[in-house]
PDB file with one MODEL, atoms N, CA, C and O in Angstrom:
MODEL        1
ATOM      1  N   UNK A   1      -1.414  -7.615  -6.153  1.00  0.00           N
ATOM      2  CA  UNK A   1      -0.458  -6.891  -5.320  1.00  0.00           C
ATOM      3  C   UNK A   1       0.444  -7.878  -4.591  1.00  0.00           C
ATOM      4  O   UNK A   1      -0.044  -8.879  -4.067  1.00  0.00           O
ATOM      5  N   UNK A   2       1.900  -7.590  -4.540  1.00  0.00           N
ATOM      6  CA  UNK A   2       2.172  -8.416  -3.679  1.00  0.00           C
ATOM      7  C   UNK A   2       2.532  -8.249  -2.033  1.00  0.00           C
ATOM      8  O   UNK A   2       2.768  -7.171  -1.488  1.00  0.00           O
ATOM      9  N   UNK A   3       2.518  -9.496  -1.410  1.00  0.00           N
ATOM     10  CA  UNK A   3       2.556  -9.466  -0.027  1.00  0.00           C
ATOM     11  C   UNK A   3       3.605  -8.559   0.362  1.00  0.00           C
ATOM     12  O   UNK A   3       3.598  -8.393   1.581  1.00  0.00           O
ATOM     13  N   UNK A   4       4.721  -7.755  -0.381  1.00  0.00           N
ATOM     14  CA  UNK A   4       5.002  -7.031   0.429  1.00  0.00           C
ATOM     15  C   UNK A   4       5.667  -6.064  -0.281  1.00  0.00           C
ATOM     16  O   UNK A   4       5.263  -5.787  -1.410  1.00  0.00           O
ATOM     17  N   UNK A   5       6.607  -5.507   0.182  1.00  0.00           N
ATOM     18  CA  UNK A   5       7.086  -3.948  -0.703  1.00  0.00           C
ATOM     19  C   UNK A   5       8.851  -3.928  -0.716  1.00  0.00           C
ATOM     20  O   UNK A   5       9.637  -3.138  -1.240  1.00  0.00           O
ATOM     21  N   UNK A   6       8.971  -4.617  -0.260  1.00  0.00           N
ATOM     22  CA  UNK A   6      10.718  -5.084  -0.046  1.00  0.00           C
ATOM     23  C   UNK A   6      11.122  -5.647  -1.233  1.00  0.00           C
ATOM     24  O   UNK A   6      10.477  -6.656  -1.516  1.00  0.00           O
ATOM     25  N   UNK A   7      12.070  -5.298  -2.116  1.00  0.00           N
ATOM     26  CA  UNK A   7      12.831  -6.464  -2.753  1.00  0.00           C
ATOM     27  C   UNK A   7      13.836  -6.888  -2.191  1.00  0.00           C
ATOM     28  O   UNK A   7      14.232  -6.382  -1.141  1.00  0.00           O
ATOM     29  N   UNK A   8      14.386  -7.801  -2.721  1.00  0.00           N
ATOM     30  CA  UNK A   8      15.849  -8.456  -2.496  1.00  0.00           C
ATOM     31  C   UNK A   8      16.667  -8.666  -2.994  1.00  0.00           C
ATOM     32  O   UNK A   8      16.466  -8.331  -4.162  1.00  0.00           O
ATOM     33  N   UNK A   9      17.906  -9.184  -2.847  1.00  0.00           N
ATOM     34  CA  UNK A   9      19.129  -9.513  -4.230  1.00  0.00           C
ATOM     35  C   UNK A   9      18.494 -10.885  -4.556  1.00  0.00           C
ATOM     36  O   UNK A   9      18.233 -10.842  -5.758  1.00  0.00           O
ATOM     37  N   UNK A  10      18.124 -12.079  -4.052  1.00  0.00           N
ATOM     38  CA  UNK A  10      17.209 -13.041  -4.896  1.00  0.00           C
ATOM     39  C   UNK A  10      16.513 -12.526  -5.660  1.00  0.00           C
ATOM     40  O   UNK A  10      16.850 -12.819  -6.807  1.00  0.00           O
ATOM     41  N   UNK A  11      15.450 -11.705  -5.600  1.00  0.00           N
ATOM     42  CA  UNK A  11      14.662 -11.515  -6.205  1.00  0.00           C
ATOM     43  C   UNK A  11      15.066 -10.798  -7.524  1.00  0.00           C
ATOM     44  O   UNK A  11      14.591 -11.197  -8.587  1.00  0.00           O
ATOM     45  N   UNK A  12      15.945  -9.730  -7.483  1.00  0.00           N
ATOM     46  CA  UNK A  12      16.804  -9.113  -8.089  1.00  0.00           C
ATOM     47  C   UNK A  12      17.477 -10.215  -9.746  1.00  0.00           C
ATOM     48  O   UNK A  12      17.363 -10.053 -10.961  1.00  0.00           O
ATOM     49  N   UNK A  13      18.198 -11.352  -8.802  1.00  0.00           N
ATOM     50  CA  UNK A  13      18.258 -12.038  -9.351  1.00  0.00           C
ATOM     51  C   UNK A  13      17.713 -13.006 -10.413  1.00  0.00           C
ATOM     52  O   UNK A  13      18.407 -13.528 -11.285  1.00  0.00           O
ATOM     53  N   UNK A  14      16.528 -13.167 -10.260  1.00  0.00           N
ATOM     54  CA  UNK A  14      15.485 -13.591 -10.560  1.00  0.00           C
ATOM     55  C   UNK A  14      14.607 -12.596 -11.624  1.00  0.00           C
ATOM     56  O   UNK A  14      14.289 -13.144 -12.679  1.00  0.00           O
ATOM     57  N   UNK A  15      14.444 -12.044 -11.553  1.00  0.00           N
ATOM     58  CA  UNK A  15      14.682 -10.867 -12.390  1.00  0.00           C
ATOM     59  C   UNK A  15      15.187 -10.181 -13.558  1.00  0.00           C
ATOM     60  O   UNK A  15      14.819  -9.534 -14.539  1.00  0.00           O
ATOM     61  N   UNK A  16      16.212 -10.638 -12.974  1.00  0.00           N
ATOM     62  CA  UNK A  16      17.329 -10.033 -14.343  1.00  0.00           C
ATOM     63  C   UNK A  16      18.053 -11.028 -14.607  1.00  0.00           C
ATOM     64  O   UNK A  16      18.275 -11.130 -15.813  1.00  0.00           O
ATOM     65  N   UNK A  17      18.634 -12.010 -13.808  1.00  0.00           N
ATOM     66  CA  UNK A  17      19.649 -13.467 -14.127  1.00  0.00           C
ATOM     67  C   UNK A  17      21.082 -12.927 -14.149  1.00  0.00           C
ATOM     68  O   UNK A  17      21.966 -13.127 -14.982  1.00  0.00           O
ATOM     69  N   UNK A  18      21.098 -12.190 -13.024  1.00  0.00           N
ATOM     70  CA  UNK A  18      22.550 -11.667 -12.905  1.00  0.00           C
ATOM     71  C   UNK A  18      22.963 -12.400 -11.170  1.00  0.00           C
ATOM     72  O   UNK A  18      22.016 -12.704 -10.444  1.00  0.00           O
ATOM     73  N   UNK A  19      23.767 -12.517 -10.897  1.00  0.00           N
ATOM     74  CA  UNK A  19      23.982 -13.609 -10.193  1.00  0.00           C
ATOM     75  C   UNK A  19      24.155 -12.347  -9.166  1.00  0.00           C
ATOM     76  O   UNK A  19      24.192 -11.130  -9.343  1.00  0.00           O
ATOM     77  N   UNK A  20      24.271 -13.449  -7.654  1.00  0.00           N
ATOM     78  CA  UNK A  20      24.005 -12.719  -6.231  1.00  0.00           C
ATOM     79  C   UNK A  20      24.722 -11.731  -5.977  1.00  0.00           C
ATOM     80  O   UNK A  20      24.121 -10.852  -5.357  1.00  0.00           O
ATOM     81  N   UNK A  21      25.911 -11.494  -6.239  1.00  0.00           N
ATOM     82  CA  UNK A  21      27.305 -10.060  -5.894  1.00  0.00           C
ATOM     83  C   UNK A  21      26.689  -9.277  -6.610  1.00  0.00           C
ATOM     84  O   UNK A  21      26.115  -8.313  -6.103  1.00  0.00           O
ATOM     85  N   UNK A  22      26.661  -9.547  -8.174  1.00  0.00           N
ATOM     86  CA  UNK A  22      26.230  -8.180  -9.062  1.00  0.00           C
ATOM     87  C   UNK A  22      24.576  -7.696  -8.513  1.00  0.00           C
ATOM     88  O   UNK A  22      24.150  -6.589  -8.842  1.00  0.00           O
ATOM     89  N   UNK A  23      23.804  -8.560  -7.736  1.00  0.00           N
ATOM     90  CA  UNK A  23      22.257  -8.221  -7.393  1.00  0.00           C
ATOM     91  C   UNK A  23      22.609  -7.538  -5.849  1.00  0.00           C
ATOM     92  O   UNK A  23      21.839  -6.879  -5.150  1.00  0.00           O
ATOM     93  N   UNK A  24      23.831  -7.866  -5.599  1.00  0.00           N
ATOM     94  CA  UNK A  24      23.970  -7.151  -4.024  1.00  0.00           C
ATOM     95  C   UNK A  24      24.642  -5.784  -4.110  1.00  0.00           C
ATOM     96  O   UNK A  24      24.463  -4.859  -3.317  1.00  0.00           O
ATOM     97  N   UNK A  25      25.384  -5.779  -5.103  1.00  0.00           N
ATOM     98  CA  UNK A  25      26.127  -3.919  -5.571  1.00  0.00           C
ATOM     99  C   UNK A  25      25.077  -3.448  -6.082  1.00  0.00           C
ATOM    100  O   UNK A  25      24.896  -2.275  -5.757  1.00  0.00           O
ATOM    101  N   UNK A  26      24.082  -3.999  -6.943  1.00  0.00           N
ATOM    102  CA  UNK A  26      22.960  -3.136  -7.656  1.00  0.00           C
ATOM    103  C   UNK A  26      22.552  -2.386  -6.197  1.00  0.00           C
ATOM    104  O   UNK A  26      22.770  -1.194  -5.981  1.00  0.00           O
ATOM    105  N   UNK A  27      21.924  -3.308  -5.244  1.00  0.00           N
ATOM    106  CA  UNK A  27      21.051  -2.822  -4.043  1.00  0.00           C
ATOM    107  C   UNK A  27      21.860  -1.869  -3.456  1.00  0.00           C
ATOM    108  O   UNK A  27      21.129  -1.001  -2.979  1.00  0.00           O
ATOM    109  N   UNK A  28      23.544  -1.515  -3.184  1.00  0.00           N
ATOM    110  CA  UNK A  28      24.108  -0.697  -2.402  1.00  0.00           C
ATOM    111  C   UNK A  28      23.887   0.487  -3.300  1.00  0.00           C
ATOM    112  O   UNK A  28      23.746   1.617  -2.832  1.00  0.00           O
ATOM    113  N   UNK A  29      23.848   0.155  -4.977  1.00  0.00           N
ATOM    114  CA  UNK A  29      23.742   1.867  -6.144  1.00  0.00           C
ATOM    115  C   UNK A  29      22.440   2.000  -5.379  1.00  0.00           C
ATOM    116  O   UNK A  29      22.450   2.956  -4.604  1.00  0.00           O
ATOM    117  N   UNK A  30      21.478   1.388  -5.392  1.00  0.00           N
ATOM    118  CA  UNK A  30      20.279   2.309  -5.091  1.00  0.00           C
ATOM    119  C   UNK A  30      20.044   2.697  -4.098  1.00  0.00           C
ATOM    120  O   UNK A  30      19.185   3.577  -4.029  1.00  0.00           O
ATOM    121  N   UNK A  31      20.563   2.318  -3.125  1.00  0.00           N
ATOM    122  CA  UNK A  31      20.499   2.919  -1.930  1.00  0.00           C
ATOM    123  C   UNK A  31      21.348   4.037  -1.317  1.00  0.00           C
ATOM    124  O   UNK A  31      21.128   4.662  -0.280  1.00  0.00           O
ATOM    125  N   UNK A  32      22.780   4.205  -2.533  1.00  0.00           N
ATOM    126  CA  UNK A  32      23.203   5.158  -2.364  1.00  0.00           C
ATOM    127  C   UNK A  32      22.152   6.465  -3.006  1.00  0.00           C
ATOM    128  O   UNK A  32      21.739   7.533  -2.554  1.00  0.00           O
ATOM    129  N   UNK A  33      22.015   5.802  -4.147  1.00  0.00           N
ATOM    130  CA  UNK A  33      21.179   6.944  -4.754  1.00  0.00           C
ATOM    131  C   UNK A  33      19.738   7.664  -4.063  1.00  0.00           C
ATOM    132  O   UNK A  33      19.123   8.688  -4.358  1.00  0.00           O
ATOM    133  N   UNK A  34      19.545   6.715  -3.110  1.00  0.00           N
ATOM    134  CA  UNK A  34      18.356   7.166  -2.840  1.00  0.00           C
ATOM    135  C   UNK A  34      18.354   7.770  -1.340  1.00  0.00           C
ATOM    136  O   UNK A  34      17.488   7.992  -0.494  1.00  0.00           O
ATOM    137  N   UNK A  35      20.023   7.952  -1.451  1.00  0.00           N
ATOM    138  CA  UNK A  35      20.537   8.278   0.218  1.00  0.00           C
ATOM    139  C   UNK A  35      19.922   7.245   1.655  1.00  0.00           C
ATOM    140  O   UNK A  35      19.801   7.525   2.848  1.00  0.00           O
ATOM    141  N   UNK A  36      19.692   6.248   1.036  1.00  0.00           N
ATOM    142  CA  UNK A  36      19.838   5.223   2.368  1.00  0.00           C
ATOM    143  C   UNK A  36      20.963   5.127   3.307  1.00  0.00           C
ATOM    144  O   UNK A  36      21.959   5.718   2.887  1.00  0.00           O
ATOM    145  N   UNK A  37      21.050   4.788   3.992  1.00  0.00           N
ATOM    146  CA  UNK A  37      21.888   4.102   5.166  1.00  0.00           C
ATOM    147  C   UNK A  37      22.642   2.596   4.683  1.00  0.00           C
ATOM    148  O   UNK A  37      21.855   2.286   3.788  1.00  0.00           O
ATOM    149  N   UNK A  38      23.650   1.494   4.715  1.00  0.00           N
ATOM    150  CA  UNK A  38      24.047   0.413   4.294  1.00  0.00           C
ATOM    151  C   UNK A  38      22.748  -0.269   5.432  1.00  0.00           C
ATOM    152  O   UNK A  38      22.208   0.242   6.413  1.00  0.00           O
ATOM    153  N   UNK A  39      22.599  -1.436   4.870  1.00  0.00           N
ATOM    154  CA  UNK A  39      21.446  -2.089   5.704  1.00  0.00           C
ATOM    155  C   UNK A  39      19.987  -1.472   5.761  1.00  0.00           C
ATOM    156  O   UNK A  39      19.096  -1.806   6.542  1.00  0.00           O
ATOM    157  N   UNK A  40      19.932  -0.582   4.853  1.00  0.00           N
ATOM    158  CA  UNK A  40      18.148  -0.288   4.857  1.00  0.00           C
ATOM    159  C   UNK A  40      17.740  -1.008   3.818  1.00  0.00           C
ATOM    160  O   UNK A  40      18.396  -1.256   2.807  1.00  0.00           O
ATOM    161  N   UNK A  41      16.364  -1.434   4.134  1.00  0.00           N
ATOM    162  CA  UNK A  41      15.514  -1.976   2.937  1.00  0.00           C
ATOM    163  C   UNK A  41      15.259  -0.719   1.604  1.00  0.00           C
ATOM    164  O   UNK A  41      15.159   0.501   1.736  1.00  0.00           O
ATOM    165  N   UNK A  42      15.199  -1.689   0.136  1.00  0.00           N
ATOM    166  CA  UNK A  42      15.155  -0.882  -1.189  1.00  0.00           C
ATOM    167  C   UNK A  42      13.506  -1.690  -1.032  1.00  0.00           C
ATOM    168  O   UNK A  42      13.294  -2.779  -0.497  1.00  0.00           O
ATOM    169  N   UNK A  43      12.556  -0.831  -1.634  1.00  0.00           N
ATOM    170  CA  UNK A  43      11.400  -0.756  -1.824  1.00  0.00           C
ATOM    171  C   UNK A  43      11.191  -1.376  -3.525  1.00  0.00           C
ATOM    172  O   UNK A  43      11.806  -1.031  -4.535  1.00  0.00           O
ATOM    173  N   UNK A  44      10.491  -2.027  -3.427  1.00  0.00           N
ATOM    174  CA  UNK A  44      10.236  -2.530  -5.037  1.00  0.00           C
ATOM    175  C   UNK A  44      10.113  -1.402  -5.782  1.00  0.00           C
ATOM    176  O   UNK A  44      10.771  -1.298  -6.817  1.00  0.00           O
ATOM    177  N   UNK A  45       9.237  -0.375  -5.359  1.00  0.00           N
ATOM    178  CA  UNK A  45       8.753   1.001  -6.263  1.00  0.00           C
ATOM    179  C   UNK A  45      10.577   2.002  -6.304  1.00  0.00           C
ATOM    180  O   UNK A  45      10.979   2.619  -7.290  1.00  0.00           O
ATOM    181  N   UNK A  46      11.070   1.917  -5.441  1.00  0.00           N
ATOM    182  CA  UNK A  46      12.461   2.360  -5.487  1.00  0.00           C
ATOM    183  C   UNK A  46      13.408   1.539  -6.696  1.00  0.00           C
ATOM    184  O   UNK A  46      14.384   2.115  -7.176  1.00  0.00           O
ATOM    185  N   UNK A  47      13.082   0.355  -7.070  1.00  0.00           N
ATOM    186  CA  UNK A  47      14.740  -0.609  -7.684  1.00  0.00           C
ATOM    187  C   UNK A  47      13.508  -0.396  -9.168  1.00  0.00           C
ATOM    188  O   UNK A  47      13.852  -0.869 -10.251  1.00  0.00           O
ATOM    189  N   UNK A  48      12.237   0.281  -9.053  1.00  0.00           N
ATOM    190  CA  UNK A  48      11.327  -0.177 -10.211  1.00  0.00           C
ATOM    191  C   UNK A  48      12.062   1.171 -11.173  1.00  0.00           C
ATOM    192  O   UNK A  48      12.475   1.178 -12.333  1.00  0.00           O
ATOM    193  N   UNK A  49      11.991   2.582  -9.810  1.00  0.00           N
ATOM    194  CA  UNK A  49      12.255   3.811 -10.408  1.00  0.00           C
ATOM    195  C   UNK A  49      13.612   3.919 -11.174  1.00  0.00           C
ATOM    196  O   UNK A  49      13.843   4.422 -12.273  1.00  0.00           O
ATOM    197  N   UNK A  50      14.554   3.224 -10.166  1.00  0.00           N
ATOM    198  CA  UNK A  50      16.225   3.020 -10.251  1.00  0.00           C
ATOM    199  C   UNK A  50      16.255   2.295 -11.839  1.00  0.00           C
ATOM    200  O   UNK A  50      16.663   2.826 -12.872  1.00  0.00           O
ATOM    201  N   UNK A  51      15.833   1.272 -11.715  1.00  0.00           N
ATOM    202  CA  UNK A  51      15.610   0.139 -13.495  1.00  0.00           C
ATOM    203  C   UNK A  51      15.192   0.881 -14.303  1.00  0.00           C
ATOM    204  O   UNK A  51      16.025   0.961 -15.206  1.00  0.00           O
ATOM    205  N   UNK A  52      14.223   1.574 -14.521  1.00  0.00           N
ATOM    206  CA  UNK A  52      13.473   2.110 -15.409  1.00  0.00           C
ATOM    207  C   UNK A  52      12.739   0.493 -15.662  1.00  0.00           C
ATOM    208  O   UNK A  52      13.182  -0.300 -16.493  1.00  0.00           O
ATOM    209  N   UNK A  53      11.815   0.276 -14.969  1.00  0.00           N
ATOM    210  CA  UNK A  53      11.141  -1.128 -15.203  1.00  0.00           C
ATOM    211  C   UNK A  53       9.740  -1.112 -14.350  1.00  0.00           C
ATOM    212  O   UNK A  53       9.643  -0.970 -13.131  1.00  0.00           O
ATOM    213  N   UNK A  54       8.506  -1.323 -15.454  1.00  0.00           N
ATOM    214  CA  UNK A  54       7.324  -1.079 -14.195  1.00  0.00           C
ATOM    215  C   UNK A  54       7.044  -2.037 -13.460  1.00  0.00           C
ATOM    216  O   UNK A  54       7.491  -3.169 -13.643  1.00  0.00           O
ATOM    217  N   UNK A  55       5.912  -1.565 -12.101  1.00  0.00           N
ATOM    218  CA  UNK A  55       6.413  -2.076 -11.208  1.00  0.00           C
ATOM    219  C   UNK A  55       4.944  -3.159 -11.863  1.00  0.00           C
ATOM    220  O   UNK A  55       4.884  -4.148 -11.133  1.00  0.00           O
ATOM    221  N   UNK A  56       4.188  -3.197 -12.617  1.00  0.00           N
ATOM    222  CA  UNK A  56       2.886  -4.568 -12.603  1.00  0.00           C
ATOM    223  C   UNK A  56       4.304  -5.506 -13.223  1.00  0.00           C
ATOM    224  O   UNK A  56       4.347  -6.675 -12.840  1.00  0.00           O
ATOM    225  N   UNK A  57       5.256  -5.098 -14.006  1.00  0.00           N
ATOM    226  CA  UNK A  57       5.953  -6.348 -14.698  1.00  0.00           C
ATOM    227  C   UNK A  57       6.695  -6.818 -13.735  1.00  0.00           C
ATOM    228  O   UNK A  57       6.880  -8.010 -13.980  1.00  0.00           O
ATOM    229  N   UNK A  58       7.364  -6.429 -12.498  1.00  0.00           N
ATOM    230  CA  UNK A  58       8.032  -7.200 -11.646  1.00  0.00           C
ATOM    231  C   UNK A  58       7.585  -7.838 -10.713  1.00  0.00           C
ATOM    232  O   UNK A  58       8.139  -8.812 -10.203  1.00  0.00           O
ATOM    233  N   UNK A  59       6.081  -7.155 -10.249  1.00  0.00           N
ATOM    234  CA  UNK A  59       5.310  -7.955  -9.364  1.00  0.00           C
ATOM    235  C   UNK A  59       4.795  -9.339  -9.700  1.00  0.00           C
ATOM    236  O   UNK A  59       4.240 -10.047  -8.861  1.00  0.00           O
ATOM    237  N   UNK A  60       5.006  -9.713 -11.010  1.00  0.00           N
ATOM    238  CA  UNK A  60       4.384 -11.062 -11.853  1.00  0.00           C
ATOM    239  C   UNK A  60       5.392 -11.729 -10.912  1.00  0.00           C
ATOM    240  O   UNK A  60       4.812 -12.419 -10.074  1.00  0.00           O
ATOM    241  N   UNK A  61       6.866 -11.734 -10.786  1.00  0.00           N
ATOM    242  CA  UNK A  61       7.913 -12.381 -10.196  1.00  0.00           C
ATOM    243  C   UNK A  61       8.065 -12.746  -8.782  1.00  0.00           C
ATOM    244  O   UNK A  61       8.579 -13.729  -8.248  1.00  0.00           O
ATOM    245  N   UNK A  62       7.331 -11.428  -8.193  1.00  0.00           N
ATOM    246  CA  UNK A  62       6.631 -11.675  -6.953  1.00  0.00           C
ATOM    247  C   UNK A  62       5.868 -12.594  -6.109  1.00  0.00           C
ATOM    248  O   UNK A  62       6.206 -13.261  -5.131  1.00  0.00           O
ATOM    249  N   UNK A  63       4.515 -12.439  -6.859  1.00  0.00           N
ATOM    250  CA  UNK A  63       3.537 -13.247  -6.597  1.00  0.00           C
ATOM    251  C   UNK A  63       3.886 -14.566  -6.833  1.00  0.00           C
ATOM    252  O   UNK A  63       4.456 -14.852  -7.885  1.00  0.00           O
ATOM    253  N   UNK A  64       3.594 -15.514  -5.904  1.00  0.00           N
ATOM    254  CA  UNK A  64       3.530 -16.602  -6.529  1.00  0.00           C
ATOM    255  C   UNK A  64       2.428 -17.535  -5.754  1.00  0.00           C
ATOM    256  O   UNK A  64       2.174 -18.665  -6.170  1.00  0.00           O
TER     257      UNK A  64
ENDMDL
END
């Protein structure tokens, strides 16, 4: 499990290998989509649902 439940646009990045702007508009789609506020945290299980990507394969990226 990892230490926490937040992703990020690094992490994002890291991830997919799409560089920091395109990992920072991804985070504003999902947070529109998920009716956030600008400035709320996206939940790993949220950007996992948004991707269509499970969440044991992104947590490998996580952990370290």
């Amino acid at each position: 499990m990892p230490n926490r439940i937040v992703i990020y646009a690094r992490d994002i990045e890291n991830i997919t290998g799409r560089k920091g702007r395109t990992a920072r508009l991804l985070l504003q789609r999902i947070r529109k989509t998920y009716g956030k506020k600008p400035g709320q945290l996206v939940t790993i299980t949220e950007f996992c649902q948004f991707a269509g990507l499970k969440e044991e394969e992104i947590t490998r990226f996580l952990v370290h």
